[in-house]
C-alpha positions as CSV (number, residue, x, y, z in Angstrom):
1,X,105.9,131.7,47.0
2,X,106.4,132.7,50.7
3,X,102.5,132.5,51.6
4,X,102.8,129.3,50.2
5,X,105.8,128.3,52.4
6,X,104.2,129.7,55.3
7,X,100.5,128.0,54.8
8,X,102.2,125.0,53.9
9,X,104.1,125.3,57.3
10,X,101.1,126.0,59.0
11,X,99.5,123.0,57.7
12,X,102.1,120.4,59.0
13,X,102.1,122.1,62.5
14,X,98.4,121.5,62.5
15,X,99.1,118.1,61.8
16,X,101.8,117.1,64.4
17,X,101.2,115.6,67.1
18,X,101.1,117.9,70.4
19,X,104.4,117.6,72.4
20,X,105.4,118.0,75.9
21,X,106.0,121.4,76.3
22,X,105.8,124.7,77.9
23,X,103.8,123.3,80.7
24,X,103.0,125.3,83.5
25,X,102.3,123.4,87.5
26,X,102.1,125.6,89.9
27,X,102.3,123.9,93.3
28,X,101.1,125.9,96.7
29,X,101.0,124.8,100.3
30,X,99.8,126.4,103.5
31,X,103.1,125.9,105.0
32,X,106.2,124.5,104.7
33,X,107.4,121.5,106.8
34,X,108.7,118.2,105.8
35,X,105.8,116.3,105.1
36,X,104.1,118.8,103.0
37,X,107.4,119.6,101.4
38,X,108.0,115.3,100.4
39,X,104.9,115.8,98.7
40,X,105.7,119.0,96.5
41,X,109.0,117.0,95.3
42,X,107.0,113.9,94.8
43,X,105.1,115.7,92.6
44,X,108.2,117.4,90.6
45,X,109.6,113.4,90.2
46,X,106.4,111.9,88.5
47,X,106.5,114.9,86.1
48,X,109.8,115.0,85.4
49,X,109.5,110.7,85.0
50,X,106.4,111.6,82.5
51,X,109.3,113.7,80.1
52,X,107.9,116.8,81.8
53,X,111.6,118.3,82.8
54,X,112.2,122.0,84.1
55,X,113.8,124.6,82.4
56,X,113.1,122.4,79.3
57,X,109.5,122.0,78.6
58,X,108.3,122.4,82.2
59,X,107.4,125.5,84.2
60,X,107.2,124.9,87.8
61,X,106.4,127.4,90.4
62,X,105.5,127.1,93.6
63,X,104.7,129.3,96.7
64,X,104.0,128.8,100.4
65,X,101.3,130.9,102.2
66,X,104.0,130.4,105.5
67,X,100.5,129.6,107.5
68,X,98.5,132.6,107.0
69,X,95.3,131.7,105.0
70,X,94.6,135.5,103.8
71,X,98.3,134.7,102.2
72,X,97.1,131.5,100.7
73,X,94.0,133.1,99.2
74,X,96.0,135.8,97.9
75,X,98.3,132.8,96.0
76,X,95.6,131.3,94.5
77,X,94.4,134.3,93.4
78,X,97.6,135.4,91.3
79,X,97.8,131.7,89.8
80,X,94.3,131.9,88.8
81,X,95.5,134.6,86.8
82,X,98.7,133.7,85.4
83,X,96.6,130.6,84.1
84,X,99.1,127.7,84.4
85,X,97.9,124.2,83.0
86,X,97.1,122.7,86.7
87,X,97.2,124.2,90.0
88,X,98.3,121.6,92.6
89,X,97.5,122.8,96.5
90,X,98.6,120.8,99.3
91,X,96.4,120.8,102.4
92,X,93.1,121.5,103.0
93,X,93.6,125.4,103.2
94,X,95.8,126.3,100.2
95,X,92.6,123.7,98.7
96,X,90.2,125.6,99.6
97,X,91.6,128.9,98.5
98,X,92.1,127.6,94.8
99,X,88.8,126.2,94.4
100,X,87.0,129.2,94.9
101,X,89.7,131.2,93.1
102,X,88.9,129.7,90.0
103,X,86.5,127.3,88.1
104,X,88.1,126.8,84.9
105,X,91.9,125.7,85.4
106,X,91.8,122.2,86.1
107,X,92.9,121.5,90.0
108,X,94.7,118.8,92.2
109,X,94.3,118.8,95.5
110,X,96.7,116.7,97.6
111,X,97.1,116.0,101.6
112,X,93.5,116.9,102.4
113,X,92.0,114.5,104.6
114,X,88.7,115.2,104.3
115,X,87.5,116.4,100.3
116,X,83.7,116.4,101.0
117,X,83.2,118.0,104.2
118,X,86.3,120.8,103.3
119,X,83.6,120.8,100.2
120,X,86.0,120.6,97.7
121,X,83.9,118.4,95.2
122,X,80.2,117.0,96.2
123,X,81.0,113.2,95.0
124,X,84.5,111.4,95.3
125,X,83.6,109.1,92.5
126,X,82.8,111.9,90.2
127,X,83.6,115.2,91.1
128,X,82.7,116.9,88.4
129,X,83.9,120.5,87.1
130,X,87.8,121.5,87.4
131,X,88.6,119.7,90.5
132,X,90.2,116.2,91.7
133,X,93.0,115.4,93.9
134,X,94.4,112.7,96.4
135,X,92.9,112.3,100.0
136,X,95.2,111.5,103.4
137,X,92.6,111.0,105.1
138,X,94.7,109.0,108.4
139,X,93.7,105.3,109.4
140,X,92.9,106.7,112.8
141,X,91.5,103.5,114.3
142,X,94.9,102.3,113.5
143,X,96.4,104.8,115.5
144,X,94.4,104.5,118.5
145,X,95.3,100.7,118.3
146,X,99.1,101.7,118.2
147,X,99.1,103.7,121.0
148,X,97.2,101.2,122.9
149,X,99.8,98.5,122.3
150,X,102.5,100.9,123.7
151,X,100.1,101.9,126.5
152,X,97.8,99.3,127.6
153,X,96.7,101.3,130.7
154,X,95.9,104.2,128.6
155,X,92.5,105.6,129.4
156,X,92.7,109.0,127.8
157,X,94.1,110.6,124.8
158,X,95.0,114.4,124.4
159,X,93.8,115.6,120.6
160,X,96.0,118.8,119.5
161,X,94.6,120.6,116.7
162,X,93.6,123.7,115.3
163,X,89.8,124.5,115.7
164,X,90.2,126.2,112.5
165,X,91.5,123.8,110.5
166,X,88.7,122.0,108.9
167,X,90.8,118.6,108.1
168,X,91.6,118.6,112.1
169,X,87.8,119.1,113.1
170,X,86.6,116.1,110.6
171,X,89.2,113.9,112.3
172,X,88.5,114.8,115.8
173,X,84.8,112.9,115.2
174,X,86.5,110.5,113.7
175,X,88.7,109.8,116.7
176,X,85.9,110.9,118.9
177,X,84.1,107.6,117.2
178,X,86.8,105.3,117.3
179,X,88.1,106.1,120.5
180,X,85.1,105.2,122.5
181,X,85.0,101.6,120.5
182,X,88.5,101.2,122.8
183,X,87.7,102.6,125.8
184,X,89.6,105.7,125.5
185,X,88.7,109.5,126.4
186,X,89.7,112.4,123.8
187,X,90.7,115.5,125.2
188,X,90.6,118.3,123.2
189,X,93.3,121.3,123.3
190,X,93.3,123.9,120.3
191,X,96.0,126.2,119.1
192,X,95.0,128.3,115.6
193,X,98.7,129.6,115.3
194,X,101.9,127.9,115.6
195,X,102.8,130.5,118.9
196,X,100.0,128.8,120.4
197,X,101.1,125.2,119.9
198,X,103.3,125.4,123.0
199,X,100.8,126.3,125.4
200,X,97.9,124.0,124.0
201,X,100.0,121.3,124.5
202,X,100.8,122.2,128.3
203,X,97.2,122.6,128.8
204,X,97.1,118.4,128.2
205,X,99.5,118.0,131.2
206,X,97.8,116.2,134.0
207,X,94.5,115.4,132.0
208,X,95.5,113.2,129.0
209,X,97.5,109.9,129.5
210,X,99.3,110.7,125.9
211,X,99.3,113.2,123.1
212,X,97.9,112.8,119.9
213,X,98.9,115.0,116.9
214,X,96.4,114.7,113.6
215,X,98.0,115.7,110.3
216,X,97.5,119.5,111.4
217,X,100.1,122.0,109.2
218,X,99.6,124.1,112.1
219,X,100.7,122.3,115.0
220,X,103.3,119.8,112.6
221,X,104.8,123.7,111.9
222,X,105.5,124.1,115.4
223,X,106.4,120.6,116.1
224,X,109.1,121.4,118.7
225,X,106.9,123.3,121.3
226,X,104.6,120.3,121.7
227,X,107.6,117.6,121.9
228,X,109.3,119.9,124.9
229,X,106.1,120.4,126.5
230,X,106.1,115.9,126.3
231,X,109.7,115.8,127.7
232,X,109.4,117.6,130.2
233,X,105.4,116.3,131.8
234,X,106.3,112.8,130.3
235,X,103.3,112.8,128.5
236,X,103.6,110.4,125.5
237,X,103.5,112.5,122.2
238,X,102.3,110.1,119.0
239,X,101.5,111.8,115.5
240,X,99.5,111.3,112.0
241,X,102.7,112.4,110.0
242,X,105.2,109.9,110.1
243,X,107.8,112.1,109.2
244,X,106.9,114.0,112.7
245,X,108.5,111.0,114.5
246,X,112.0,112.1,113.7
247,X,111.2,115.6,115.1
248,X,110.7,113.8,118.7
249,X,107.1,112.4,118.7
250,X,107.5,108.0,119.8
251,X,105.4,106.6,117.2
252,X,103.2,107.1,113.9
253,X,101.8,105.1,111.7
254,X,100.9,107.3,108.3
255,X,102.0,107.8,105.1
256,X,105.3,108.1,102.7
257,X,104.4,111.6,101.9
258,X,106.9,111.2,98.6
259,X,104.6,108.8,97.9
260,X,101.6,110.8,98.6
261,X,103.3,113.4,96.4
262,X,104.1,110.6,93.6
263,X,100.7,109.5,93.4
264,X,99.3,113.2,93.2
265,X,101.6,113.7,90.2
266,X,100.3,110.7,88.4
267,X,96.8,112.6,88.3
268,X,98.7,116.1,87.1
269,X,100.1,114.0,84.2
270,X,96.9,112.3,83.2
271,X,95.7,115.8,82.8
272,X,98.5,117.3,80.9
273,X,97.7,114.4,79.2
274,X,94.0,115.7,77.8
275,X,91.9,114.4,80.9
276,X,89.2,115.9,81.8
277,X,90.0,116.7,86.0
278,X,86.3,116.2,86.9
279,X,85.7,112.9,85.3
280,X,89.1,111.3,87.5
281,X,87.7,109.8,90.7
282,X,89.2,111.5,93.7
283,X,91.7,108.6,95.3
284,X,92.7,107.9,99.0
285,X,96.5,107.6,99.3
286,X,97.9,104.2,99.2
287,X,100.6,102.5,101.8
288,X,101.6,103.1,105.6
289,X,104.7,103.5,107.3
290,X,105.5,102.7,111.2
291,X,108.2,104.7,112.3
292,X,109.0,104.8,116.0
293,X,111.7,106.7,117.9
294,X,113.5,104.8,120.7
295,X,115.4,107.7,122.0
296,X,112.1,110.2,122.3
297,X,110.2,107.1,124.2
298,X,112.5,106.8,126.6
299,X,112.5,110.5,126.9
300,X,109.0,110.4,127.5
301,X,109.5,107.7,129.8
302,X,108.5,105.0,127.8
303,X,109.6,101.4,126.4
304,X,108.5,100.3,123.4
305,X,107.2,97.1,122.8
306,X,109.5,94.4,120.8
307,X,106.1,94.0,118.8
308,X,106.4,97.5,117.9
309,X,109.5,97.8,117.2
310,X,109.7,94.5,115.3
311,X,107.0,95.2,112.5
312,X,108.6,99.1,112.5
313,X,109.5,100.0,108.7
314,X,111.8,102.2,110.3
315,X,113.6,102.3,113.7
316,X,115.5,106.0,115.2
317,X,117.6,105.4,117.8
């Protein structure tokens, strides 16, 4: 009578439909700062909106490689092997590192500008295998138009990066491209740790008519070197990463990274959901911000134009 209670059991488990439940994301980014941060959260709020809640039927871990790529390697190593449902890096490093860590567990990749040429997948339409994700890839001609607008005699423009960053180096053709359509010069000034930022940004005193900051981890990390550096040579700092502007940069037009985060999550759920990771087209994040800082222009020894500051979607004072 008990084997028959227990097939029986058995049976109607079969036939139950799957729930929600013990769900593992694990969530890794190079490095932790704000923007990269909004987007790990974002993706905690779309899960948790899908019914998929911690410490109820959701598993959530996360880790931060705190800049060192050796470290994010290392990461995505040890989630490959605890085999969670999806593996969700942020940034084209932590990216990287889980893609060749493993080809089975389906993966997300979020805040990478450049999918193809950081050869995450070969087509963005249908990447194929265990990977898809959400690009960032920035509106740079937009950029270049802002800081025109703000600086009409502009001639120059300062690019900070890291040379080793592979997102950075795609965008600096991309602004190499754009720049000339405008008139402008890009200067080039690399740091490949946040110690360095400091310096590389002192090196665009006196040859760069303002400072440009891309959606580079490693410089955003060390934000505060770069924006002293600005202060003191008045030398215009704009960013990518809107959420940079409050840190001291003037202007930037870029993306809600919540949203970025939001939109990333959407994709983990369609896979918790039973899609297949390789047949979901890789998308481009949707909607710009324009934040400007009154208070850090006129630190920099600039005024911002009422047309700026008009069409702003948020002001700092």
């Amino acid at each position: 009578m008990r084997s028959l209670l227990l097939a029986a059991a058995a049976t109607l488990a079969l036939a139950l439909p799957a729930k929600a439940e013990d769900v593992t994301v694990a969530v890794t980014a190079i490095v932790e700062h704000p923007a990269l941060d909004a987007v790990r959260d974002g993706v905690k709020e779309t899960l948790e909106a899908a019914g998929y809640k911690e410490g109820e039927n959701l598993k959530f871990l996360y880790e931060s490689a705190q800049g060192n790529p050796a470290t994010a390697a290392q990461i995505a190593r040890q989630f490959a092997g605890e085999g969670p449902n999806v593996i969700v890096p942020i940034s084209t490093p932590s990216a990287q590192a889980v893609v060749s860590a493993t080809k089975d567990i389906p993966v997300v990749f979020t805040a990478v500008s450049d999918p193809l040429g950081a050869q995450l997948v070969k087509d963005m339409d249908k990447p194929g295998g265990n990977v898809t994700g959400l690009s960032d890839m920035s509106p740079v001609a937009d950029h270049l138009a802002l800081i025109k607008e703000i600086l009409p005699e502009a001639k120059t423009v300062g690019y900070l990066y890291n040379s080793g960053e592979a997102n950075s180096v795609s965008l600096l053709a991309v602004l190499k491209a754009e720049a000339e359509k405008v008139g402008l010069t890009v200067v080039e000034s690399a740091a490949t740790k946040s110690a360095e930022v400091q310096g590389a940004a002192r090196a665009l005193v006196g040859r760069a008519d303002a400072m440009y900051i891309p959606t580079d981890n490693t410089i955003v990390s060390a934000l505060e070197g770069a924006v002293a550096v600005a202060e003191e040579a008045k030398l215009p700092l704009f960013t990518a990463d809107t959420d940079s502007v409050s840190r001291g940069a003037i202007a930037a037009l870029g993306f809600n990274y919540k949203d970025v985060g939001k939109q990333t999550g959407e994709i983990v759920v369609r896979i918790l959901k039973g899609e297949n990771p390789g047949d979901i087209p890789v998308k481009v994040a949707a909607g710009t911000d324009l934040v400007v800082n009154k208070g850090a222009a006129a630190k920099m020894g600039v005024t911002l134009p009422e047309s700026v500051v008009g069409r702003a979607t948020r002001v700092i004072e």
